[in-house]
MDTraj code that builds the backbone (N, CA, C; nanometers):
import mdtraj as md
import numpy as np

residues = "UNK UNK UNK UNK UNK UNK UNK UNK UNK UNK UNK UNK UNK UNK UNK UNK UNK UNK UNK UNK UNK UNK UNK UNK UNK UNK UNK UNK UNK UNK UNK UNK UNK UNK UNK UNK UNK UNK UNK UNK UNK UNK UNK UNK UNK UNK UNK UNK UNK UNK UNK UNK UNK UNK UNK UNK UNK UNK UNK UNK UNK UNK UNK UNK UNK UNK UNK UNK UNK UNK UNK UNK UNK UNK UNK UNK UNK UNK UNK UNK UNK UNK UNK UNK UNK UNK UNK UNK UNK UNK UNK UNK UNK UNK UNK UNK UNK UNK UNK UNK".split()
xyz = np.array([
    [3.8382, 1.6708, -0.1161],
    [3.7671, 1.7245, -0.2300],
    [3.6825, 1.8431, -0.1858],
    [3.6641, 1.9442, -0.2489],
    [3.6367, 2.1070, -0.2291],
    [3.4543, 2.0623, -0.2457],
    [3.3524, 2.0759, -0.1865],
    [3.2167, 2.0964, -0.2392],
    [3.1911, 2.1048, -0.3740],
    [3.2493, 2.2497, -0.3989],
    [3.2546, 2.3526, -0.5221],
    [3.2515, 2.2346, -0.6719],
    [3.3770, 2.1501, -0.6475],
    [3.3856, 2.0419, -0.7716],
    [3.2969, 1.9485, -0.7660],
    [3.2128, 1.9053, -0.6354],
    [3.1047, 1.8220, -0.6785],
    [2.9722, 1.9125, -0.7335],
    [2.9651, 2.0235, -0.6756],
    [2.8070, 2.1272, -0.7300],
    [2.8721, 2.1703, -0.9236],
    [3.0048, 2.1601, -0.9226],
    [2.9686, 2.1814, -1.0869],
    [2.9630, 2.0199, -1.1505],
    [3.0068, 1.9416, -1.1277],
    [2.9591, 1.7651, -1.1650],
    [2.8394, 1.7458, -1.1291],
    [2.7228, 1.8287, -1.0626],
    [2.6095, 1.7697, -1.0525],
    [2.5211, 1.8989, -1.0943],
    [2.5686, 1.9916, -1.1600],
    [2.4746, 2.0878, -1.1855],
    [2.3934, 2.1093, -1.2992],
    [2.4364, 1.9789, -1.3864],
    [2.3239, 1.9509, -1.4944],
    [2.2127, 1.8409, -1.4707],
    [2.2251, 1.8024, -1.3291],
    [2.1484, 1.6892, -1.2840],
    [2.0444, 1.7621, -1.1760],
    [2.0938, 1.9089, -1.1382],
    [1.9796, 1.9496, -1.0225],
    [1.9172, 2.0713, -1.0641],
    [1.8302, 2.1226, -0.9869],
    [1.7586, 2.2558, -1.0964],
    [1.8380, 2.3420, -1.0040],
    [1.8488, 2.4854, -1.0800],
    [1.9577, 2.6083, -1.0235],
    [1.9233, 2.6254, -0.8789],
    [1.7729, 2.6156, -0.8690],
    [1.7504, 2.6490, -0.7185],
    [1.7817, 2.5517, -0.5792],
    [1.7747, 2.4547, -0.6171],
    [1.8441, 2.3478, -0.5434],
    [2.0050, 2.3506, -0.5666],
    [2.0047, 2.3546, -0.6501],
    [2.1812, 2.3831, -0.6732],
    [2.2695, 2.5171, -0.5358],
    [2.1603, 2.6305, -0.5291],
    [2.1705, 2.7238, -0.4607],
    [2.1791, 2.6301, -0.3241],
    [2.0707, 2.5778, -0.2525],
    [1.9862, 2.5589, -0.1448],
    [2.1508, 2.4364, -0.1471],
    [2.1871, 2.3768, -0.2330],
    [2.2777, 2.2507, -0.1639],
    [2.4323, 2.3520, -0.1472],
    [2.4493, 2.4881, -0.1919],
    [2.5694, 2.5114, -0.1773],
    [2.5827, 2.5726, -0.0111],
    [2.4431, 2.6330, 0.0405],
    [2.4262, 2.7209, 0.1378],
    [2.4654, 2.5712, 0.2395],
    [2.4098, 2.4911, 0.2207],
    [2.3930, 2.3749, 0.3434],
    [2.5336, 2.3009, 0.3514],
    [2.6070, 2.3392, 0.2158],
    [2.7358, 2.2315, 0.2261],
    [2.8063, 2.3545, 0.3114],
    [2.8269, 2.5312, 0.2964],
    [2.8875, 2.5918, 0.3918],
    [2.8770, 2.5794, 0.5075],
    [2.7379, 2.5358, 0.5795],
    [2.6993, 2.4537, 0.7255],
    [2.7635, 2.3531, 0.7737],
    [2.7995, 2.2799, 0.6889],
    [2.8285, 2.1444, 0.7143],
    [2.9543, 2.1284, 0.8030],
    [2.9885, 2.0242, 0.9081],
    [3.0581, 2.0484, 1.0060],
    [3.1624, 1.9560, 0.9180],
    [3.0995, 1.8258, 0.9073],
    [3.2084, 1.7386, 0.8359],
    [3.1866, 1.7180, 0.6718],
    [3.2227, 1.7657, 0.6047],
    [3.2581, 1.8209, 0.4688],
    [3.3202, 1.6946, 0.3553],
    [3.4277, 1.6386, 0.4880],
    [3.4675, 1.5200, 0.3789],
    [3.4008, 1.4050, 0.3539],
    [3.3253, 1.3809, 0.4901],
    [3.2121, 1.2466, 0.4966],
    [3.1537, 1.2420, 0.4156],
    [3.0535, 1.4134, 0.4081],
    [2.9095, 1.3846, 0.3235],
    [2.9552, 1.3708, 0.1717],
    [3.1053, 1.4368, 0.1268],
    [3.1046, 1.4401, 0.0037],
    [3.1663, 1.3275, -0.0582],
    [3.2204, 1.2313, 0.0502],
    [3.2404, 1.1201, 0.0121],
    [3.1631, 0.9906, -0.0209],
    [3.0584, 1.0484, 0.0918],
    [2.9235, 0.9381, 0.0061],
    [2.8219, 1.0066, -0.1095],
    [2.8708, 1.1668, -0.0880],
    [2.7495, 1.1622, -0.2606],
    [2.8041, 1.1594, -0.3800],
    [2.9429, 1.1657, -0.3508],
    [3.0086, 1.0929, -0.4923],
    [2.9684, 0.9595, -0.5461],
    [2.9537, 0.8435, -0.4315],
    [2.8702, 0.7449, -0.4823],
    [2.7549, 0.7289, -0.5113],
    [2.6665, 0.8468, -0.4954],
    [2.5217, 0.7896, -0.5598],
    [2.5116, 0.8036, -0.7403],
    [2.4113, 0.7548, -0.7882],
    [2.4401, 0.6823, -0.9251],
    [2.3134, 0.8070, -0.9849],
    [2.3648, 0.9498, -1.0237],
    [2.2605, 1.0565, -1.0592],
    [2.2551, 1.0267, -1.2209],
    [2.1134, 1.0805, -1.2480],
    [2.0825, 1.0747, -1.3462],
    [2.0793, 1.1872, -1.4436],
    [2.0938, 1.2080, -1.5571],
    [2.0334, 1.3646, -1.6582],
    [1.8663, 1.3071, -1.6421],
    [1.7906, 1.4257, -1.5971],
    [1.6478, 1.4124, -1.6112],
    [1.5665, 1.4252, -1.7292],
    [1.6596, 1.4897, -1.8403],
    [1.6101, 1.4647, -1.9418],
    [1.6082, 1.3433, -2.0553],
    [1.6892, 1.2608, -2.0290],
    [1.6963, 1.1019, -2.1040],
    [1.5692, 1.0649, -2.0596],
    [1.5115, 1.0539, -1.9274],
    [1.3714, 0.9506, -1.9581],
    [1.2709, 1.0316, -1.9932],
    [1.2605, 1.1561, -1.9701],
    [1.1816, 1.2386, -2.0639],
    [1.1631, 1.1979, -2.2066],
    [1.2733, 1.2403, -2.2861],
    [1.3018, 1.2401, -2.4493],
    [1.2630, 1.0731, -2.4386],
    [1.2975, 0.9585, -2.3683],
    [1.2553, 0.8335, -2.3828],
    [1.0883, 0.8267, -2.3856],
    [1.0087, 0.8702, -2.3213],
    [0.8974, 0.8884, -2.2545],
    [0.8212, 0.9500, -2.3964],
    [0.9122, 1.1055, -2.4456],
    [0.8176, 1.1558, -2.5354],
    [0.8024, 1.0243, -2.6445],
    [0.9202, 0.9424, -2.6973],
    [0.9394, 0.9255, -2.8107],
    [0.8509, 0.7819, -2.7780],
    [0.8514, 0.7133, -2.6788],
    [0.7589, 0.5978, -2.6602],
    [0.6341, 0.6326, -2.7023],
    [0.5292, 0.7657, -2.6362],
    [0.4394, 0.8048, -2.6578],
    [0.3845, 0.8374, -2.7796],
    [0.5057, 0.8498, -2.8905],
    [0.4840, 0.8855, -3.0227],
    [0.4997, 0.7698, -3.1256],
    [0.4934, 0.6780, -3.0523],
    [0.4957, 0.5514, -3.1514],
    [0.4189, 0.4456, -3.1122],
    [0.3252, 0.5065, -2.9733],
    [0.2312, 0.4380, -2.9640],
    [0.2796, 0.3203, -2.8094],
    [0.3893, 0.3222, -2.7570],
    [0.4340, 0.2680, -2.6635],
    [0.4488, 0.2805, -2.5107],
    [0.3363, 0.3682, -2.5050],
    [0.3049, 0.4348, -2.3842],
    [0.3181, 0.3297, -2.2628],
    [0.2666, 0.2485, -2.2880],
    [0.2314, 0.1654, -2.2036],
    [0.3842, 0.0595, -2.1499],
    [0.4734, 0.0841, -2.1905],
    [0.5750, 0.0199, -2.1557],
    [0.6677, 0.0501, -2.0670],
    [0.6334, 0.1665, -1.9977],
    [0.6894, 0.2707, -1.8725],
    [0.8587, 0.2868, -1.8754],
    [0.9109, 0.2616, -2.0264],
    [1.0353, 0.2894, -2.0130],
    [1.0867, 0.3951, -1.9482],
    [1.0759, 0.4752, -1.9380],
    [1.1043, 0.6233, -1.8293],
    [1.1180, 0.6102, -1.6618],
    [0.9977, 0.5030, -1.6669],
    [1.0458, 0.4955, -1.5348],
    [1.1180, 0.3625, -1.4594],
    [1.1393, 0.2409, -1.5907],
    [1.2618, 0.1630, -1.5723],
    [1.4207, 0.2244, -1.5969],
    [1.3793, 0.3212, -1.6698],
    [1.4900, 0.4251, -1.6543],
    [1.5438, 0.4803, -1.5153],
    [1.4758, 0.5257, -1.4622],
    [1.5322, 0.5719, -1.3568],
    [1.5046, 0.5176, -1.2319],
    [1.4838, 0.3428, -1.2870],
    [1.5010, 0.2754, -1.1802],
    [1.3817, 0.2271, -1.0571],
    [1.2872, 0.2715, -1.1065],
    [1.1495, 0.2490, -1.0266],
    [1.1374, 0.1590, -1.0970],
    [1.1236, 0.0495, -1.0735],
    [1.1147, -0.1405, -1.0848],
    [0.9590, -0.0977, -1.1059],
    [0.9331, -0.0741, -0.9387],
    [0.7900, -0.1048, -0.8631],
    [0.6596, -0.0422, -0.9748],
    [0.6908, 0.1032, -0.9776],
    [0.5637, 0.1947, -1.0667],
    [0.5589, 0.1595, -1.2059],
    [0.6801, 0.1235, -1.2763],
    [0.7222, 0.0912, -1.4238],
    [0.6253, -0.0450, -1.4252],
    [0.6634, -0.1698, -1.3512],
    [0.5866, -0.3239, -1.3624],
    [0.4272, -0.2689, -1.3437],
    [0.3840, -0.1855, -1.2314],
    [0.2728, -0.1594, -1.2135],
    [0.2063, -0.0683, -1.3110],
    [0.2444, -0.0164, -1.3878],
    [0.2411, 0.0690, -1.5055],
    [0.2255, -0.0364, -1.6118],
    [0.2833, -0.1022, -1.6210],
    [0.2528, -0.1528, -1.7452],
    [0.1724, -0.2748, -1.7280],
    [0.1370, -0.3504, -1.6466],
    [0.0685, -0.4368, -1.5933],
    [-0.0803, -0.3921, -1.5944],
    [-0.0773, -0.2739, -1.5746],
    [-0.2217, -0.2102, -1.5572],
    [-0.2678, -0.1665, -1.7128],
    [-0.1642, -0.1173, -1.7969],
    [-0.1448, -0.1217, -1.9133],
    [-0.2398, -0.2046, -1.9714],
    [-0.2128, -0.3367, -1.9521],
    [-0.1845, -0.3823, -2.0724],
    [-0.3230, -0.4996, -1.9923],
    [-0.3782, -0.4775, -1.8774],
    [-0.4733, -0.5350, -1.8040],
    [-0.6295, -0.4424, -1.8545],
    [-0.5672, -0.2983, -1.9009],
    [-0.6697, -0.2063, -1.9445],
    [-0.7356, -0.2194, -2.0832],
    [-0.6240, -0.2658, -2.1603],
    [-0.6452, -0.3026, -2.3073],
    [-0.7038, -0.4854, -2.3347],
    [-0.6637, -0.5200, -2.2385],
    [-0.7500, -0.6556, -2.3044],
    [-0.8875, -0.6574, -2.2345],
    [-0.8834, -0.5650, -2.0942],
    [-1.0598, -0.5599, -2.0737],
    [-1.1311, -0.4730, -2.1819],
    [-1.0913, -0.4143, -2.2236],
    [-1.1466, -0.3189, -2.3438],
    [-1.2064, -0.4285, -2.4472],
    [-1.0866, -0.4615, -2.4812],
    [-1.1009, -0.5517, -2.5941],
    [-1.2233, -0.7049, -2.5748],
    [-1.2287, -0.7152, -2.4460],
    [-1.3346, -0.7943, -2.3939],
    [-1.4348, -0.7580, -2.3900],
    [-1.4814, -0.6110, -2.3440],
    [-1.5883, -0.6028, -2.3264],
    [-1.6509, -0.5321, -2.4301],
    [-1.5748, -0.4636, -2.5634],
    [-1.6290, -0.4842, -2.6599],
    [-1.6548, -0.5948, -2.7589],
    [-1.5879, -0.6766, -2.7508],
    [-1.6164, -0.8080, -2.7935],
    [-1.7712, -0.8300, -2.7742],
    [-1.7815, -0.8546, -2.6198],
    [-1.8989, -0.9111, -2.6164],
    [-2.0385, -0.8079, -2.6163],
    [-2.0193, -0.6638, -2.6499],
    [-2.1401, -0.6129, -2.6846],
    [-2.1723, -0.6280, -2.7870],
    [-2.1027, -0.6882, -2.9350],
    [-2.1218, -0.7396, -3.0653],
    [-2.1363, -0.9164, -3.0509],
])
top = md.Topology()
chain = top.add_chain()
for i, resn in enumerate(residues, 1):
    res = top.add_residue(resn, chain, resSeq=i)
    for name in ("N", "CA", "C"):
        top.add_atom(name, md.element.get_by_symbol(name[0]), res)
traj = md.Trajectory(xyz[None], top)
């Protein structure tokens, strides 16, 4: 497989300038078929789905549910995101409670 056909299958997934910077390094490259045989398997994303997910959570009030970044697979920041979430809103809700 030619480089060339993986940089246009991934060129809506990287920004132009990296796109540049990965074509210069794949002409370097000694073994050509290796590397392009394992980045065919990684699992890339469009960066704009958890965006547009992200805006539209935020606009309905769902901020706190870190879909964007269970989107793209961060377990860790998404649980901790929303954990903190939702740990922020019931101390609120506590500690105005008890100034009334």
């Amino acid at each position: 497989m030619d480089y060339n056909i993986f940089l246009l299958s991934v060129q809506d997934k990287v920004d132009k300038e990296d796109l540049s910077t990965l074509k210069l390094k794949f002409k370097n490259l000694q073994n050509k078929e290796k590397v392009l045989s394992d980045l065919i398997l990684l699992p890339l994303q469009d960066p704009i789905k958890p965006l547009i997910a992200s805006i539209i959570c935020g606009t309905f009030l769902l901020w706190w549910l870190a879909i964007d970044r269970f989107m793209i697979k961060d377990y860790a920041l998404g649980a901790l995101r929303t954990i903190l979430s939702i740990l922020s809103c019931v101390l609120f809700f506590y500690l105005t409670r008890s100034i009334y």
